[in-house]
C-alpha positions in Angstrom: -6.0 1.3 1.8 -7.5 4.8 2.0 -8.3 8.3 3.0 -5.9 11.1 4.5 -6.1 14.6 6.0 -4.2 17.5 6.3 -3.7 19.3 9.9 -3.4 23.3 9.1 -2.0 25.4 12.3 -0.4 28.8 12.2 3.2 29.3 11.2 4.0 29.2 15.6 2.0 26.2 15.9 4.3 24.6 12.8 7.3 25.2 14.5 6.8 24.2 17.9 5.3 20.9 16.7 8.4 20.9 14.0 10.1 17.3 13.3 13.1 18.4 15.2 11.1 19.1 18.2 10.1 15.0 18.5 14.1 14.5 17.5 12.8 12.9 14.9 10.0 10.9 15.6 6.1 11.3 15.7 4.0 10.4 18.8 0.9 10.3 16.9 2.2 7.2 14.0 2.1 3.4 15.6 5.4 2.1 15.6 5.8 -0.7 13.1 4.8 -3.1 15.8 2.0 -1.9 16.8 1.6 -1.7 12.7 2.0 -5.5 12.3 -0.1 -6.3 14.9 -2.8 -4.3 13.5 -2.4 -5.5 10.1 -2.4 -9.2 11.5 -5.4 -8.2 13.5 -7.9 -7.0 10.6 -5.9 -9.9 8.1 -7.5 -12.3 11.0 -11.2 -10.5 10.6 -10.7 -11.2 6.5 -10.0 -14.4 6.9 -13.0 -15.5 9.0 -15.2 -13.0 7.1 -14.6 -13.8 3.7 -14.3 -16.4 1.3 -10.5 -16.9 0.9 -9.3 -19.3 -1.3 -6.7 -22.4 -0.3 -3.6 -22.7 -0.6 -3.4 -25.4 -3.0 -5.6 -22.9 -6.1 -3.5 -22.2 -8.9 -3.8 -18.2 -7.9 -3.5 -18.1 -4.4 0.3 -20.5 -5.7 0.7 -17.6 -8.4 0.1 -14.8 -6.0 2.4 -16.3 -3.5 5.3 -17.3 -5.8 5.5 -13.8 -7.3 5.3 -12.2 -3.9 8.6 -14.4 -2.9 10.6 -13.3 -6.0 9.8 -9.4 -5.5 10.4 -9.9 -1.5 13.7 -11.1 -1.7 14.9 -8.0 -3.2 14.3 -6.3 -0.3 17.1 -6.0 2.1 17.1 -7.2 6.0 15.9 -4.2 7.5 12.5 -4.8 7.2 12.6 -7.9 8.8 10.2 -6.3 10.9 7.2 -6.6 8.8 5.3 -9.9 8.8 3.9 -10.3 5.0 1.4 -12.8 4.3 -0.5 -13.4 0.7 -4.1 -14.4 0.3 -6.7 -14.6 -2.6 -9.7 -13.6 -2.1 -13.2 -15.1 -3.8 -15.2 -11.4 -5.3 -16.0 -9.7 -8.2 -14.1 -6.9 -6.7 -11.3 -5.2 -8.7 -9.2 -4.8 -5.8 -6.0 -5.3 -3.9 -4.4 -4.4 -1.0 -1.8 -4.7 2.1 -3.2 -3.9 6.1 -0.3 -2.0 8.2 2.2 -4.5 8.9 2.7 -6.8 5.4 -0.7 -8.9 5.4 -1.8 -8.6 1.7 -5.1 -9.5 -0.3 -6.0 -9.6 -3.8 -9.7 -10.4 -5.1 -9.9 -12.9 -7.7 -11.9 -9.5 -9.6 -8.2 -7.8 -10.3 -6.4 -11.4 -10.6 -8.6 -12.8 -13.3 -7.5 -9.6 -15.2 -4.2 -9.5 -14.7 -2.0 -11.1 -17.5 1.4 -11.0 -17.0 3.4 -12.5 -13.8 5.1 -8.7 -14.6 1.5 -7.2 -14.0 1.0 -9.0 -10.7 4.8 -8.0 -9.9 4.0 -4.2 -10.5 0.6 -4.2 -8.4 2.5 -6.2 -5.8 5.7 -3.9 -5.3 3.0 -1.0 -5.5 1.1 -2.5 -2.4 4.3 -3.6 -0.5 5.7 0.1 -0.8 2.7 1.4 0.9 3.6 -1.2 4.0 7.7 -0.7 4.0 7.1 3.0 3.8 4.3 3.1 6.4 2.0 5.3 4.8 -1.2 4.4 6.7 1.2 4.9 10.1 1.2 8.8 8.8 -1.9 8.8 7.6 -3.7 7.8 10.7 -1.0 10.1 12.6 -2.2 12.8 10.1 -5.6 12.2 11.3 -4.7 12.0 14.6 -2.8 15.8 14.7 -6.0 16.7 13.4 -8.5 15.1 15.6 -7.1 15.4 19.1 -6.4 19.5 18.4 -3.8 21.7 19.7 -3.0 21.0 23.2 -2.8 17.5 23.0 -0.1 17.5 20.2 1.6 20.4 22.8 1.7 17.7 25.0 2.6 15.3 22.8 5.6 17.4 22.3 6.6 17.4 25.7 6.3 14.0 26.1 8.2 12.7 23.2 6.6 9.6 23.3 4.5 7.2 21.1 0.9 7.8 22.4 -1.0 6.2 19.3 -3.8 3.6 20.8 -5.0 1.2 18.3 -6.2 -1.6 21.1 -9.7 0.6 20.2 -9.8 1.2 16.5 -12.4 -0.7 14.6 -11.2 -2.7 11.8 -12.8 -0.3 9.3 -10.3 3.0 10.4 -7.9 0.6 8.4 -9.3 1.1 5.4 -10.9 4.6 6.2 -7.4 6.4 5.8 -7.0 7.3 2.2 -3.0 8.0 1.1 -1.9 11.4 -0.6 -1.0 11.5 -4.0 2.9 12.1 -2.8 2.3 8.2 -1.3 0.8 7.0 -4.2 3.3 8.2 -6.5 6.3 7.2 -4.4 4.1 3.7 -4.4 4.0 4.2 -8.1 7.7 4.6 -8.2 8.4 1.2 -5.5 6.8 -0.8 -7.8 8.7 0.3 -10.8 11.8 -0.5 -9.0 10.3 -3.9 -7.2 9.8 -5.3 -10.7 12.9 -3.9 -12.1 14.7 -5.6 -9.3 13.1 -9.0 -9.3 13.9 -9.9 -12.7 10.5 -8.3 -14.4 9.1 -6.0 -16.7 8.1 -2.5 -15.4 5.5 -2.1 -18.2 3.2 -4.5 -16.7 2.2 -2.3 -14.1 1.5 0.8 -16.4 -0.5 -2.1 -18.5 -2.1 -2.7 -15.4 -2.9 0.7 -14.6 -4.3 1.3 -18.1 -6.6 -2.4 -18.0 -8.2 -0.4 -14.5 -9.1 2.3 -16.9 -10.7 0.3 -19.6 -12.7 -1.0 -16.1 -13.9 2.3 -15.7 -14.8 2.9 -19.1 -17.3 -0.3 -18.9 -19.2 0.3 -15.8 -18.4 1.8 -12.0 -15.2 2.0 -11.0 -13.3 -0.8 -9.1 -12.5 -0.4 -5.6 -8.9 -0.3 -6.5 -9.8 3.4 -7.9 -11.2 4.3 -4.7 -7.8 5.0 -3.5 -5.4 4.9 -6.9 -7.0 7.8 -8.2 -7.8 7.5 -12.3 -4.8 9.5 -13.8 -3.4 9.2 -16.8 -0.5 11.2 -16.0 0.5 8.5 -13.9 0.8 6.0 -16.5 3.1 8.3 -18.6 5.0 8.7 -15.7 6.1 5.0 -15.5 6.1 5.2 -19.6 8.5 7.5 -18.8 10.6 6.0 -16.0 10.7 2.8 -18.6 12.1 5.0 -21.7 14.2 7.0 -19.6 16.1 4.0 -18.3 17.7 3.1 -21.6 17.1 -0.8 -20.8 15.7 -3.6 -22.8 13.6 -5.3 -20.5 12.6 -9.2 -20.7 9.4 -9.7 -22.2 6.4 -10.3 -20.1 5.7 -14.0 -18.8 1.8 -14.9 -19.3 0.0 -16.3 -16.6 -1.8 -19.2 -16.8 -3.7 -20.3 -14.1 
């Protein structure tokens, strides 16, 4: 998932186009229909596009039996979003999940990964980023910015949903990058995901500090081009972990 943009507008501007004027909603996000159908849209594309591995491989079993554990911990209101979990066959360092709940990791980040706790942190990272709709702003943010003034006045007036996605190529998906505040409160949902589920939070700063060591060796993996390299970040769940007081279980290898 990626890129995101700020909309700057005089102080009068702000406030007629202030939260309380949509009475609390924004015209410019996709509701999270429109998100899942999206998501199940470009997951479609993948699928067809790319080699993605069956059902019955050892990771795409992993992947999937993980993902149940940390999904059950969430609670019935976001019924709404319709997660699926596929494996894709690259070199690629990467994972991520479309609007809506559809997930991929490349078999470039799995082979990597470890731990079960690892794949439970980068998991409850990705599935933040979906339950907390951060590419719905971020494509509202672009939106705001796009369409200028005196359609968001209207917009106002309205109060209604005008985002159109029937026309967005498959690409805007991953075109909209997230701001640091959504990768940190990403950060912090999959802290909590693997807390919840029974695992141990340090996988994902250990999986945050193998992306590093990725860096160090060659280009940076497409996971970087939207978790920004950041040290500070991995303190930060360092932190959370020490800060908590709790002995946590220790990590379960993986072995495919």
């Amino acid at each position: 998932m990626k890129r995101i943009s700020k909309l700057g507008l005089s102080i009068i501007v702000s406030a007629a186009i202030s939260p309380t004027a949509f009475c609390g909603a924004d015209a410019f996000r996709p509701s999270p229909e429109q998100q899942v159908k999206l998501g199940k849209r470009v997951a479609d594309a993948l699928r067809k596009q790319e080699h993605v591995l069956p059902a019955s491989d050892p990771r795409v079993k992993t992947l999937r039996r993980v993902a149940r554990r940390i999904l059950a911990t969430f609670d019935e209101r976001d019924a709404v979003w319709e997660y699926s979990f596929d494996v894709i066959d690259s070199k690629e360092v990467n994972a991520f999940a479309l609007p809506g709940g559809s997930t991929f990791f490349f078999t470039g980040l799995l082979d990597r990964i470890k731990t079960e706790d690892e794949l439970a942190g980068v998991l409850g990272h990705e599935l933040t980023h979906v339950r907390k709709q951060h590419w719905a702003y971020a494509y509202a943010d672009s939106e705001r910015r796009n369409l200028g003034l005196t359609v968001l006045l209207m917009a106002v007036r309205a109060n209604s949903n005008i985002a159109n996605l029937a026309g967005l190529t498959n690409e805007v998906v991953f075109d909209l990058p997230f701001s640091r505040k959504h990768e940190t409160e990403a950060d912090d949902g999959g802290f909590d995901a693997s807390i919840a589920a029974g695992y141990n939070p340090e996988g994902l700063a250990d999986t945050f500090e193998m992306l590093r060591q990725v860096v160090k060796d060659g280009a940076p993996p497409e996971f970087f081009s939207d978790h920004p390299d950041d040290k500070n970040r991995i303190k930060r769940i360092e932190d959370k972990i020490s800060a908590s007081g709790r002995n946590f279980p220790a990590q379960v290898p993986i072995d495919y």
